[in-house]
C-alpha positions as a Markdown table, in Angstrom:
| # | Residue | x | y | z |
|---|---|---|---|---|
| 1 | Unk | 2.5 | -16.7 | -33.0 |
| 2 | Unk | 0.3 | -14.5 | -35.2 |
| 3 | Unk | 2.4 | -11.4 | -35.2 |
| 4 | Unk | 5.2 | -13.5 | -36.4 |
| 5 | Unk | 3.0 | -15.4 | -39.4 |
| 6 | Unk | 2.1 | -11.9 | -40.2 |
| 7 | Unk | 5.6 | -10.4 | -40.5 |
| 8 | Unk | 6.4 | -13.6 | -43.1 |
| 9 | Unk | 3.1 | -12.4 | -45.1 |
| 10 | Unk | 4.3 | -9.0 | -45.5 |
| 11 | Unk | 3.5 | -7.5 | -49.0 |
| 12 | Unk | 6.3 | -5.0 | -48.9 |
| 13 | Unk | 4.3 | -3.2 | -51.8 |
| 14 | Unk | 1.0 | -2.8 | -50.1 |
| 15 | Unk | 2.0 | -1.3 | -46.5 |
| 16 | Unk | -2.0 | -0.1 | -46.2 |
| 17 | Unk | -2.4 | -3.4 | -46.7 |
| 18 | Unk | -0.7 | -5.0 | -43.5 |
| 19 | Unk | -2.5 | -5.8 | -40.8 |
| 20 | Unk | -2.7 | -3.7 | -37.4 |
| 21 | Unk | -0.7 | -5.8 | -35.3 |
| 22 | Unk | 2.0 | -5.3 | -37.8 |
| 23 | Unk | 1.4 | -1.8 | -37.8 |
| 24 | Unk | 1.5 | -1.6 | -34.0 |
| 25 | Unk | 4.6 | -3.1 | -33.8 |
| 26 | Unk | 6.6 | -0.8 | -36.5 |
| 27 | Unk | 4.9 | 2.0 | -35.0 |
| 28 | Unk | 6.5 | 0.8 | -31.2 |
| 29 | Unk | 9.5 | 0.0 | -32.8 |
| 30 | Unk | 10.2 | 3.4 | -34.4 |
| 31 | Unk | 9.6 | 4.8 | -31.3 |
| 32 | Unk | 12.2 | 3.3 | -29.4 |
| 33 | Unk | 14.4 | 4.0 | -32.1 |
| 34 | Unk | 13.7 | 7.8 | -32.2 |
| 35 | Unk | 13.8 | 8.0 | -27.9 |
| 36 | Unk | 17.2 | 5.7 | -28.2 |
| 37 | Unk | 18.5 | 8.0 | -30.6 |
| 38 | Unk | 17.1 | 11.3 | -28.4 |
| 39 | Unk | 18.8 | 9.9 | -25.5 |
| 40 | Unk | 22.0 | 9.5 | -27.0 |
| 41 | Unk | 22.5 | 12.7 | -29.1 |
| 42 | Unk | 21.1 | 14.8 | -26.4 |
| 43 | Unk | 20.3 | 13.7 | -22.6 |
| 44 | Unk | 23.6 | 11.6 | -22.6 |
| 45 | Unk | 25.5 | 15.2 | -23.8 |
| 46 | Unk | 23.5 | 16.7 | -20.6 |
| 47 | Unk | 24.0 | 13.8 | -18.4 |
| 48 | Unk | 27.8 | 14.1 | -18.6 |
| 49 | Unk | 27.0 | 18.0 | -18.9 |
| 50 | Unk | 25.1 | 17.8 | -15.1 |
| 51 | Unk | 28.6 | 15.1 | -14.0 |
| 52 | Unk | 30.9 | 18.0 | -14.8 |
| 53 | Unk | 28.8 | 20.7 | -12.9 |
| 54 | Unk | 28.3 | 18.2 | -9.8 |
| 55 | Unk | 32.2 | 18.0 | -9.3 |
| 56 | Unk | 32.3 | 21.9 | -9.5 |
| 57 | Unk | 29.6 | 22.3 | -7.3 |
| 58 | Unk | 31.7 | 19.9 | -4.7 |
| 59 | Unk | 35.3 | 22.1 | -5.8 |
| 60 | Unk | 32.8 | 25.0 | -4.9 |
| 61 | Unk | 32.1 | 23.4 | -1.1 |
| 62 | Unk | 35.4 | 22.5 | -0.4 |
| 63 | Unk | 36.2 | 26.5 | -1.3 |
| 64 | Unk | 33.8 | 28.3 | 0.4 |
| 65 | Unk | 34.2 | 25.8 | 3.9 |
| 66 | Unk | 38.0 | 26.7 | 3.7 |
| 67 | Unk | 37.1 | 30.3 | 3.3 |
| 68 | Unk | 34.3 | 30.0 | 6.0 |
| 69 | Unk | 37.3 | 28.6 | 8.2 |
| 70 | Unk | 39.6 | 31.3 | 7.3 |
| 71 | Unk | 36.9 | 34.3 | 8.1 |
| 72 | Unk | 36.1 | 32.7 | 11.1 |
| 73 | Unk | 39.7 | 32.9 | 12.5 |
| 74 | Unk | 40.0 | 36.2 | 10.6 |
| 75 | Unk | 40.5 | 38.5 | 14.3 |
| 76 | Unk | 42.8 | 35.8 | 15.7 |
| 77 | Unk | 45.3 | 35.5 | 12.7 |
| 78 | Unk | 44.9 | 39.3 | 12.5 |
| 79 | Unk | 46.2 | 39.3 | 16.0 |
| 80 | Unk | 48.7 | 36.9 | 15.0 |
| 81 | Unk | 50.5 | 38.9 | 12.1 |
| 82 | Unk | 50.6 | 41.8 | 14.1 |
| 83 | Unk | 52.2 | 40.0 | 16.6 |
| 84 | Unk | 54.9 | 38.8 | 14.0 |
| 85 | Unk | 55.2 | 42.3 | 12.6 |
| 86 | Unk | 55.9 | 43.4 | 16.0 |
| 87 | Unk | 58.3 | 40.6 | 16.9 |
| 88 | Unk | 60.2 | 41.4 | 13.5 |
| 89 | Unk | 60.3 | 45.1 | 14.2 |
| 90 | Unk | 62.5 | 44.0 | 17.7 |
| 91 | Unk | 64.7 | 41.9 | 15.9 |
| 92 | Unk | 65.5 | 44.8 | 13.6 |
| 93 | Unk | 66.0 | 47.0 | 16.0 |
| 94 | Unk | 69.2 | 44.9 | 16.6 |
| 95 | Unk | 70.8 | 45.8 | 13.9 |
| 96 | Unk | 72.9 | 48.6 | 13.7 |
| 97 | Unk | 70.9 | 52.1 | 12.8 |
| 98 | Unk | 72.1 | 54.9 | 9.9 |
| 99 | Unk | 73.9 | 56.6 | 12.4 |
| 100 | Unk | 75.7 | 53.6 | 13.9 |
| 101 | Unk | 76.8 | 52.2 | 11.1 |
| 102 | Unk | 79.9 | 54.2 | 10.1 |
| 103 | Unk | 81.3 | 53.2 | 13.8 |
| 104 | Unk | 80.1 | 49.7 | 13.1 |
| 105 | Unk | 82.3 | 49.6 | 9.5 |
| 106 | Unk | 85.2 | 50.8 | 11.7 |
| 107 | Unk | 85.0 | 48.3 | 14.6 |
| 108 | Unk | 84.4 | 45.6 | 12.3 |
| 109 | Unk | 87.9 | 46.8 | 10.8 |
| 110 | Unk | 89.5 | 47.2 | 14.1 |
| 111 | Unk | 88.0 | 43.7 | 14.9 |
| 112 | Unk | 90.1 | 42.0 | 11.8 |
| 113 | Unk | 93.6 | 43.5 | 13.2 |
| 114 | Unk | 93.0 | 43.1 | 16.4 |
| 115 | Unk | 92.8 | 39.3 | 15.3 |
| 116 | Unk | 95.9 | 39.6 | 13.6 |
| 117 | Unk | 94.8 | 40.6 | 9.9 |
| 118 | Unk | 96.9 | 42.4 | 7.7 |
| 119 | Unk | 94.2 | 44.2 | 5.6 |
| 120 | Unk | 94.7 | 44.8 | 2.1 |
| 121 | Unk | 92.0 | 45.6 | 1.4 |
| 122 | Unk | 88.7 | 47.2 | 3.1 |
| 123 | Unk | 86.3 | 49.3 | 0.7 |
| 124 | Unk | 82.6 | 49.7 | 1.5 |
| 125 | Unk | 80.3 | 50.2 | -1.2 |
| 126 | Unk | 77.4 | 52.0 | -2.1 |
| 127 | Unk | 74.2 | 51.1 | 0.3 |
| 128 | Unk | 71.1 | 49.7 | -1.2 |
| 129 | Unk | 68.1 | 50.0 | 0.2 |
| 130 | Unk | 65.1 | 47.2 | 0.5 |
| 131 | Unk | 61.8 | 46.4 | 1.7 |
| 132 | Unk | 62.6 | 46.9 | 5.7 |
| 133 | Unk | 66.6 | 47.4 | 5.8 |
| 134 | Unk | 69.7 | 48.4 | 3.6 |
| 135 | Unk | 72.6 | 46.6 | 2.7 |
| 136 | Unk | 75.9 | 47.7 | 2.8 |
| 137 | Unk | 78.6 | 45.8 | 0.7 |
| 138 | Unk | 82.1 | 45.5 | 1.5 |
| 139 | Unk | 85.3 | 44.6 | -0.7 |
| 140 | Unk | 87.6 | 43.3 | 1.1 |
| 141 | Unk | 91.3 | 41.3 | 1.3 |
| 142 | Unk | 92.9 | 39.8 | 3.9 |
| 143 | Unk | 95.5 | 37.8 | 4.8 |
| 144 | Unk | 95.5 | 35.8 | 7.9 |
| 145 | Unk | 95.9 | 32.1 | 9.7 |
| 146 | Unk | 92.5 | 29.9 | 10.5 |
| 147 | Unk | 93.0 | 30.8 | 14.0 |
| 148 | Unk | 93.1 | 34.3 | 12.8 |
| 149 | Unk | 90.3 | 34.3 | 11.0 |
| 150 | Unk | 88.2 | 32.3 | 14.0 |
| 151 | Unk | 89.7 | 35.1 | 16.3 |
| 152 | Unk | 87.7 | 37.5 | 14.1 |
| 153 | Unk | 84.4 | 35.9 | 13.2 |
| 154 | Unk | 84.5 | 35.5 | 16.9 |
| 155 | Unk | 85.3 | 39.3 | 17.5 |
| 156 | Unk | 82.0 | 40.6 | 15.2 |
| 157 | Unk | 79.8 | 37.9 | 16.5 |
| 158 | Unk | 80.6 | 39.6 | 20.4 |
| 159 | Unk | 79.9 | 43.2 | 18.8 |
| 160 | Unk | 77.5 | 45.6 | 20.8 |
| 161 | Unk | 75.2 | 45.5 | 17.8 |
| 162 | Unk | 74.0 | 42.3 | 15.9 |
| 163 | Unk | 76.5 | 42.3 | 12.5 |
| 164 | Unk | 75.5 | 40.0 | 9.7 |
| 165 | Unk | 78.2 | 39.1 | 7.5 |
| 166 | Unk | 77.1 | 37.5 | 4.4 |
| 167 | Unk | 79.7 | 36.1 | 1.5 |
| 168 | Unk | 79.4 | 36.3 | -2.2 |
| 169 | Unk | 81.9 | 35.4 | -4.0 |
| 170 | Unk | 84.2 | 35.0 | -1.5 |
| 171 | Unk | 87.4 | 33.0 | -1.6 |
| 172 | Unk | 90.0 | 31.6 | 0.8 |
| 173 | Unk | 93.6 | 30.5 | -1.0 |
| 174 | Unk | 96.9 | 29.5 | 0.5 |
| 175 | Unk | 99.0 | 32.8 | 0.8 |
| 176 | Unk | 101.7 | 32.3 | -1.7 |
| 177 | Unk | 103.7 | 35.5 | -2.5 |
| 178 | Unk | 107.4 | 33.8 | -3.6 |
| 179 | Unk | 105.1 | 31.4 | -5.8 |
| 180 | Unk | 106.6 | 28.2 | -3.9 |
| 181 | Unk | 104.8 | 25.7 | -2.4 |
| 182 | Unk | 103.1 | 26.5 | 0.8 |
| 183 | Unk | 103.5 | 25.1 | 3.7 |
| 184 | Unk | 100.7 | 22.9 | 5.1 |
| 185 | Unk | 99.7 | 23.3 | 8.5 |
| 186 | Unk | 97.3 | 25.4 | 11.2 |
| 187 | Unk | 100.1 | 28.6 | 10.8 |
| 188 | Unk | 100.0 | 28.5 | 7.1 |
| 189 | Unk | 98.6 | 31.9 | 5.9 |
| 190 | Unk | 95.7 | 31.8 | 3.7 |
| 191 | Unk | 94.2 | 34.7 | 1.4 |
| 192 | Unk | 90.5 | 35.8 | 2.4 |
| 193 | Unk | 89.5 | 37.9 | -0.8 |
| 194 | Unk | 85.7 | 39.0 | -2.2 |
| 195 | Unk | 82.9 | 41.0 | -1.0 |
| 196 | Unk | 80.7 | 40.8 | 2.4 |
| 197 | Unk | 77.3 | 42.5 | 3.3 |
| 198 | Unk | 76.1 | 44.1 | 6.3 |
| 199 | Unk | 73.0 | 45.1 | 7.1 |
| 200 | Unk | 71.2 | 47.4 | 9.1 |
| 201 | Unk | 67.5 | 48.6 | 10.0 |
| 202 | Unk | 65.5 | 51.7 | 8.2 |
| 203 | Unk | 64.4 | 53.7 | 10.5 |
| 204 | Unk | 60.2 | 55.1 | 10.0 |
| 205 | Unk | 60.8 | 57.6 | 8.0 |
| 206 | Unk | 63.5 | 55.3 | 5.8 |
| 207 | Unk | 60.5 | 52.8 | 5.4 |
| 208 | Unk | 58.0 | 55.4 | 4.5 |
| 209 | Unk | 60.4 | 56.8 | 2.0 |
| 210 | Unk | 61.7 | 53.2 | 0.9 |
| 211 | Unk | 57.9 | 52.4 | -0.2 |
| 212 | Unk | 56.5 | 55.6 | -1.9 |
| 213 | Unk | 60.1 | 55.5 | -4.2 |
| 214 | Unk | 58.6 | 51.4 | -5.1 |
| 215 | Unk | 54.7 | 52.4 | -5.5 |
| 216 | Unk | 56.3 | 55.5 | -7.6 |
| 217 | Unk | 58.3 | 53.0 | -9.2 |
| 218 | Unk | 55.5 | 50.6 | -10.0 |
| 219 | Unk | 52.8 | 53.0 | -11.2 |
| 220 | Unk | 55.0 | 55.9 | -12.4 |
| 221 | Unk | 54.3 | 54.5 | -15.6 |
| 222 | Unk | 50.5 | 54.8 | -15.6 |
| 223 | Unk | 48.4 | 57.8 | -16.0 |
């Protein structure tokens, strides 16, 4: 071919010299070299630039259509907290109240030797106050059999008012007051000693009270 007979002629110190086809085809050739070199320094940066913006756009779809979804239902899981926040405002109002709860501390007591208790111990603490209801904790000792101790879970469960005994660090030990080995059976006598809570409801003005003392709480700081 000519342009390849012309190439092996080349006087490498006479490039006016060199014929046009030579010419054309350096000229072609640089070119492609500076749009190869374009590409890849700046439309490939922008091509994987657009990739990165195309999976946010489809992060942003999937967003908005779950947010779409969400304001469409809007009125009917309006309807359906309130709902809730009613059915959680009955429950509560099975719990004891303020004003029951000093009878409910001694029934609960009465409840334990009508089992067969022997109480050594029965102190109820200071109440703390949450979100919706208040906590009342109680130190307590007592000595009793299994079947005791059935007999009065049973007794509180059968209360006029709902009573929710939680344990924290409560433990149950063989009764051993000589220091010899107990006796092993359903009469042996076991030591039920640590600290219970009750609970009871907060009455409207309680919960009013309960949340200006936590927003004073949480911005008291701030001016």
């Amino acid at each position: 071919m000519k342009l390849l007979d012309d190439l092996r002629s080349l006087d490498r110190n006479n490039v006016g010299g060199w014929p046009k086809s030579v010419k054309t085809f350096f000229t072609a050739l640089l070119f492609v070299v500076i749009v190869f070199f374009g590409w890849y320094l700046f439309i490939s940066n922008q091509q994987d630039s657009l990739q990165g913006l195309v999976g946010q756009e489809d992060k942003l779809k999937q967003e908005f259509s779950e947010k779409q979804a969400k304001s469409v239902n809007l009125e009917a899981l309006q309807q359906q907290l309130d709902e809730m926040k009613d059915m959680l405002r009955q429950l509560l109002r099975q719990l004891p109240s303020k004003t029951e709860m000093p009878e409910l501390l001694v029934d609960v007591s009465q409840t334990a030797l009508s089992a067969g208790l022997q109480q050594e111990l029965f102190q109820p603490g200071t109440e703390v106050v949450k979100d919706f209801y208040a906590e009342k904790p109680i130190q307590l000792k007592m000595i009793g059999t299994y079947h005791q101790f059935g007999t009065f879970i049973s007794g509180v469960a059968s209360l006029p008012r709902v009573v929710i005994l939680t344990m924290h660090d409560v433990s149950l030990t063989p009764y051993n007051p000589t220091g010899k080995g107990a006796e092993p059976g359903p009469n042996q006598l076991l030591v039920l000693q640590g600290t219970v809570k009750t609970y009871r409801y907060l009455d409207d003005a309680e919960t009013s009270e309960a949340a200006a003392k936590e927003k004073n709480k949480k911005f008291g700081g701030r001016k």
